[in-house]
SEVEX-786161 format. One record per atom (N, C-alpha, C): residue in one letter; x, y, z. Coordinates in steps of 0.2 Angstrom, whole numbers, plus 5000, padded with zeros to 4 digits. Atoms other than C-alpha are relative to their C-alpha. Example, Ala and Ser with C-alpha at 12.3 -4.5 7.8 and 13.67 -1.06 7.14 Angstrom:
<rs>
A500449945000A506249785039A500450065000S499649944999S506849955036S499650055003
</rs>
This chain:
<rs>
X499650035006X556756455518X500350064997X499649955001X557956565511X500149994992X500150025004X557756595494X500650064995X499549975003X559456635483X500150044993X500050005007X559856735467X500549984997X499450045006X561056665454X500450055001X499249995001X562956715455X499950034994X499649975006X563756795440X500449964995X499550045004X564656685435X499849905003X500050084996X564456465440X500549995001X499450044997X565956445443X500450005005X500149974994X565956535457X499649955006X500650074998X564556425462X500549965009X499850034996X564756355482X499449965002X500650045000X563656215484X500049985009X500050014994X564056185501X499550055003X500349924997X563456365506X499250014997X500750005004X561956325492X499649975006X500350064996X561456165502X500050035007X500249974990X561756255521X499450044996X500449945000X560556395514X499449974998X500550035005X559256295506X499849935003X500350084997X559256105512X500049975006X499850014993X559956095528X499750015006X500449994996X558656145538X499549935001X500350054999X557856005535X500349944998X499750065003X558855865527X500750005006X499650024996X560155895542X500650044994X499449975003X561855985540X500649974995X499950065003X562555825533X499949964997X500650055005X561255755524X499849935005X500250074995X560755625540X499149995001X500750025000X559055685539X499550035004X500349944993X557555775550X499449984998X500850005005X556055825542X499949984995X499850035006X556755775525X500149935002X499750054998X557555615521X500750025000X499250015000X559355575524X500150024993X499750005006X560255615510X500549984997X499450014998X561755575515X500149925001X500050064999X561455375516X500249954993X500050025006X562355275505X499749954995X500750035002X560855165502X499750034996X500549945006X559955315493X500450034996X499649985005X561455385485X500049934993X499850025005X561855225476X499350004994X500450015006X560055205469X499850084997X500449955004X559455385464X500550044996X499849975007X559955465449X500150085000X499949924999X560755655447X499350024995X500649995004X559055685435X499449995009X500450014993X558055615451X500150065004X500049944996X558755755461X499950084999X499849945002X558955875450X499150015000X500549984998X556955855448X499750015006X500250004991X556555845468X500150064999X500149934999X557256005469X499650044997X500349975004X556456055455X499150035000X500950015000X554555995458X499950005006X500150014993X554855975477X499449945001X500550074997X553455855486X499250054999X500549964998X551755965482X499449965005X500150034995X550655935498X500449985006X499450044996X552155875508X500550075003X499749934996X553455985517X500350024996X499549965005X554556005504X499950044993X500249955008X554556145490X500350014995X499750015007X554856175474X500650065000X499549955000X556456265471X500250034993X500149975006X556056365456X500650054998X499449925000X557256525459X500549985000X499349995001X558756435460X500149984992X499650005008X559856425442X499949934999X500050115001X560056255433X500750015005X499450034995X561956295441X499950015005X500149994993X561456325460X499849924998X500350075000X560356155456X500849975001X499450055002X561856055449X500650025004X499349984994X563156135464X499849965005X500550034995X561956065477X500249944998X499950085002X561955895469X500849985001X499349994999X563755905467X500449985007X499650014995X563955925485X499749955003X500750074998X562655795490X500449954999X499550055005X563755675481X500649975002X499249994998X565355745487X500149965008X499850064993X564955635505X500049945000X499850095001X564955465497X500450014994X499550015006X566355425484X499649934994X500350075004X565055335472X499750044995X500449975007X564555385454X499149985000X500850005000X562655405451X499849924995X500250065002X561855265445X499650004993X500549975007X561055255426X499649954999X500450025002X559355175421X499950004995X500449995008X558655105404X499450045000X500949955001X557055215400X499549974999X500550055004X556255075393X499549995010X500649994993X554555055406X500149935003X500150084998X554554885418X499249994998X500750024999X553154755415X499849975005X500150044996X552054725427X499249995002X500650015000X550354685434X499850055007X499949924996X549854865444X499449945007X500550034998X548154755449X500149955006X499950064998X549154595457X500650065007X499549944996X550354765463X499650025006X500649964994X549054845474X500049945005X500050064992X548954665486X500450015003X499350004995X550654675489X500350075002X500149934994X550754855492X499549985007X500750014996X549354825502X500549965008X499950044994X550154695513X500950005001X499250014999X552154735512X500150085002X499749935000X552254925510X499650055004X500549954999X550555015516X500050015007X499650024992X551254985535X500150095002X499849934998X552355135532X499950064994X500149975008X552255205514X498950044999X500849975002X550155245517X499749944996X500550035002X548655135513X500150024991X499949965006X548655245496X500650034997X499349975001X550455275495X500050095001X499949904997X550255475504X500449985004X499549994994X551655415515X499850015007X500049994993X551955445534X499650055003X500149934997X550955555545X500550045002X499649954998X551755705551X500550024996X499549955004X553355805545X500649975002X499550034999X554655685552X500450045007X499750004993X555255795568X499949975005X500250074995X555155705584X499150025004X500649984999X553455805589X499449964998X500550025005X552655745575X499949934997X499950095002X553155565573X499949955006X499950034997X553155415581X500649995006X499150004997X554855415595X500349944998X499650055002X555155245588X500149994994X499749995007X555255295570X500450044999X499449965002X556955355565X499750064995X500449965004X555755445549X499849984998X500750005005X554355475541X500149964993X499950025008X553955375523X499850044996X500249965006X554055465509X499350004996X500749995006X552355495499X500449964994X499850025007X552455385482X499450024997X500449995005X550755425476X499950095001X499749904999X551455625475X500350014993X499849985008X551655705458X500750014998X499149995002X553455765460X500249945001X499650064998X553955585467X499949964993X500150055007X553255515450X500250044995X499849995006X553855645439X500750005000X499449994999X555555615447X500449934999X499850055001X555855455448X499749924994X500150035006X555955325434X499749935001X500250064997X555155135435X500749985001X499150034998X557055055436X500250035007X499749964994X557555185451X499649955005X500750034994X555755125461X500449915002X500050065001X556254945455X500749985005X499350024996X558154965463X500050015008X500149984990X557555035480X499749935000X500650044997X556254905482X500549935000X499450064998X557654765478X500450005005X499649984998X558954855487X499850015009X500049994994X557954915502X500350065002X499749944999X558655065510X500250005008X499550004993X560055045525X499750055003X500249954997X559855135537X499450045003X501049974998X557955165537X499849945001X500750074998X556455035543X500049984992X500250035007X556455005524X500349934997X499850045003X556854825520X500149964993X500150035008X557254735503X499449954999X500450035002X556254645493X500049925002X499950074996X557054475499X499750005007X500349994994X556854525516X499249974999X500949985001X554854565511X499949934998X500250075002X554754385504X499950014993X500049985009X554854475486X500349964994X499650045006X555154385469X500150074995X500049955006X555754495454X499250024998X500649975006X554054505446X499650025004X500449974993X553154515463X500250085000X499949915002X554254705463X499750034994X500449955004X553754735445X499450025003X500849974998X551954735451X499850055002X500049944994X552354835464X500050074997X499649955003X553154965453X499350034995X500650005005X551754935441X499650065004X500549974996X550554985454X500050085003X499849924998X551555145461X499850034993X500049965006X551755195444X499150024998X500649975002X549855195442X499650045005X500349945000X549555325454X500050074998X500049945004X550055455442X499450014996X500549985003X548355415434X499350035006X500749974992X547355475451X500250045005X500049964994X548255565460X499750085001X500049924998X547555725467X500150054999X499549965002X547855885464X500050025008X500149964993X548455965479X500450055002X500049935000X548656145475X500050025008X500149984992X548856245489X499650085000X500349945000X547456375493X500150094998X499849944999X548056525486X499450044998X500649965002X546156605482X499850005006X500249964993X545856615499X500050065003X499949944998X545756765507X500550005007X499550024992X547156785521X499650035006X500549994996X545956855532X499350005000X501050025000X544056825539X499850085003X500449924997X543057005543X499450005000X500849995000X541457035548X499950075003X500549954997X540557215552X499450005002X500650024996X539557245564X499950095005X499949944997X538757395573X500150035010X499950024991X538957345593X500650035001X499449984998X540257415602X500549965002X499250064999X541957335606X499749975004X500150044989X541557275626X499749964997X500350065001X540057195617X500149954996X499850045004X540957115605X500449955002X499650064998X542157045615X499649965005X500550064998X540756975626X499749964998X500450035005X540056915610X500549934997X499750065002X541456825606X500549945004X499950044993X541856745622X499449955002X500450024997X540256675624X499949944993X500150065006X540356595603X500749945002X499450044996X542156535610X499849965005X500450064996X541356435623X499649964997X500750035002X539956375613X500349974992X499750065002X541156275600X500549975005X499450054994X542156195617X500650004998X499450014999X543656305614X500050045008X500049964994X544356385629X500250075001X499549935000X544756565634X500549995002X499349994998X546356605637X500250075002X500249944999X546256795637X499850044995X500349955007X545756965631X500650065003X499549924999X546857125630X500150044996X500149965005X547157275621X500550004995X499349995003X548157295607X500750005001X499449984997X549257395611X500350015007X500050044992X549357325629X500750005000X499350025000X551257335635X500450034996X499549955008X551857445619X499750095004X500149964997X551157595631X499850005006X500350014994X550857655648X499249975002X500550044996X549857555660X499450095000X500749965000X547957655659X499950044993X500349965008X548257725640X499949974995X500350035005X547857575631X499350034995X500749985005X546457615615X499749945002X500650045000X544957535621X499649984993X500250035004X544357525604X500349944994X499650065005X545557405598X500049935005X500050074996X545457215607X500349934998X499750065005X546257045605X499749975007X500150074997X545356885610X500449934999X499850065003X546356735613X499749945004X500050074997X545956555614X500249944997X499950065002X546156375612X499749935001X500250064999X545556205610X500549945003X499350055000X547156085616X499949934999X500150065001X546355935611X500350014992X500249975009X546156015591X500750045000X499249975000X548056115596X500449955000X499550074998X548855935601X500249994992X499950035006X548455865585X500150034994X499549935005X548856025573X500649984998X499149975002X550656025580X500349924999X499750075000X550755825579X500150004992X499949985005X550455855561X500750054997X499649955001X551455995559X500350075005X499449954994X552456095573X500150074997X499849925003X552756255560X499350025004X500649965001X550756285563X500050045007X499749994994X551456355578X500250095001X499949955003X551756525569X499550045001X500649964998X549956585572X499549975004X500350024997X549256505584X500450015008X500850055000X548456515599X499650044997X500449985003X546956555590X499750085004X500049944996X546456745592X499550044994X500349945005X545256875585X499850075003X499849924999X545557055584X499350034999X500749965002X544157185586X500150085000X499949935000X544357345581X499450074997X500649955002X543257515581X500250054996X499749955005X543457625567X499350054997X500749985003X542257745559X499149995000X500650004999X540657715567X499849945001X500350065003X540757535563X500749945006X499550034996X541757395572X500149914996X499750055005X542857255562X500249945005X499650055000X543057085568X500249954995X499550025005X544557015561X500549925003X499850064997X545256815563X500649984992X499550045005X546956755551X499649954998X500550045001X546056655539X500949924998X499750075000X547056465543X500149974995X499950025008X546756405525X500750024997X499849975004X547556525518X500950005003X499450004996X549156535531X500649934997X499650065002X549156335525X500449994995X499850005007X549756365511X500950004998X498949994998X551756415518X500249925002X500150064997X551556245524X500349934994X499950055004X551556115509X500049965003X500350054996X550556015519X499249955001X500950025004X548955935511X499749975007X500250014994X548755865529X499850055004X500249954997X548956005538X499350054996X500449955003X547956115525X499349975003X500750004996X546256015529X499750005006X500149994993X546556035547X499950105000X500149925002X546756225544X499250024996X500649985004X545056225533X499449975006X500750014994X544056155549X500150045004X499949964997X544856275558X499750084998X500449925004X544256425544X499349985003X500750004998X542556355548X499850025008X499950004992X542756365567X500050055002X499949944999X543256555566X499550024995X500649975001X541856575554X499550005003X500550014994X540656515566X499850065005X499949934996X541356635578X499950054998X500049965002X541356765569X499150025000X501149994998X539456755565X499850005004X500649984998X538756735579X500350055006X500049964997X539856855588X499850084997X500249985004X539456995576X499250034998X500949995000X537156985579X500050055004
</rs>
């Protein structure tokens, strides 16, 4: 992600050039869609609100792929929208502020039995990240998370209330008629999303973790890599290999023996990582480095958790924290 400083002036401001540097990667160059949602659909334009957007950007999806876009200006924001805009010739739509009435309680059935399909049992949306890896092949995209802090502090009960009538062309999303909906049937609905904001989660992302796992130990290297080749078998990952450091970056026979790197894999525990999330793909396959230095010898394993964190993936993150326990394990009993 590429992240911008503010111009000198806004009225310089190129929201096209914002948008390629900043949404495009995921929302598609056109706004059609990826990882993100379409943007670009005029089903989603007519119902969401420049305030809607302008918060999206703002609070992103915490947990979710998308991040908070704090460093850009209010006018970088408000360029970006601008050009979001500038692909359908339709003015933003305006909502009263007054709250809908409804029954959250009567809401939760009909979630339950119209929405919870794709939208999540608990309104956390779709698995995976919407690339084609990580999704279903016959889902065009992932559902958004509604019980998500930014999606609640963006959208207003009327906005909810206009998708849920309207439905969303272009996506598996159908209207409320479709669904067999009456007006108050949706209030309920609305109701009921609205009162995830009293329960949802926090889902911070690990930054007290330590970015690395170390253990000291007084064995020598060779037996630490036999040490840790034997705890790699003994949680049913597999080897893959062992080499030196500096393997390849110097002549063949002058590698430093006192440095090593073990690598290995689980591809059962790999599959469903990258089905999750495909970035996790940036540290892995799983590896731990052992190094001899002053009398004493370091192994060292990227701590998962903490990696989770570039992610914005509350899914991903708990699969990364089984993984920290995994390379703990390792660690200790390579290390007696």
């Amino acid at each position: 992600m590429v992240w911008l400083i503010a111009p000198a002036s806004a009225s310089h401001l190129d929201g096209r050039s914002l948008y390629e540097e900043n949404c495009a990667a995921c929302h598609g160059l056109r706004g059609f869609g990826g990882v993100g949602v379409p943007l670009a659909l005029e089903g989603f334009q007519r119902v969401v609100t420049d305030e809607y957007l302008r918060k999206t950007i703002r609070l992103g999806r915490p947990g979710r792929v998308m991040p908070s876009f704090t460093r850009l200006s209010d006018e970088e924001v408000n360029a970006i929208i601008a050009y979001v805009r500038s692909w359908n010739d339709l003015p933003p739509p305006h909502y009263p502020d007054t709250p809908l009435r409804g029954d959250a309680e009567r809401g939760k059935s009909l979630f339950t039995n119209k929405c919870a399909a794709c939208h999540g049992l608990n309104g956390y949306g779709g698995q995976g990240t919407g690339v084609t890896f990580s999704r279903p092949r016959e889902a065009p995209l992932i559902a958004p998370a509604l019980n998500n802090p930014g999606f609640l502090a963006a959208a207003s009960d009327a906005m909810i209330r206009q998708t849920l009538l309207n439905g969303r062309k272009g996506t598996p999303m159908p209207s409320a008629k479709e669904l067999g909906l009456s007006k108050q049937d949706v209030n309920d609905v609305v109701a009921y999303v609205r009162s995830f904001a009293t329960r949802t989660p926090s889902l911070s992302a690990p930054e007290n973790e330590p970015v690395y796992l170390m253990v000291e130990t007084d064995i020598s290297v060779e037996q630490a890599v036999e040490n840790v080749k034997r705890a790699v078998l003994g949680v049913n990952f597999r080897l893959i290999r062992v080499q030196y450091l500096n393997q390849g970056l110097v002549p063949e026979g002058q590698e430093n023996h006192n440095q090593a790197i073990v690598y290995f894999c689980n591809f059962d525990f790999l599959y469903e990582a990258l089905a999750i999330d495909p970035r996790i793909g940036i540290f892995l396959p799983c590896r731990i480095t052992i190094v001899r230095e002053g009398g004493r010898t370091l192994l060292m394993a990227v701590n998962p958790k903490r990696m989770s964190v570039i992610f914005n993936n509350s899914e991903l993150t708990r699969a990364c924290g089984e993984m920290k326990g995994i390379y703990e394990q390792i660690l200790d009993e390579a290390s007696l």
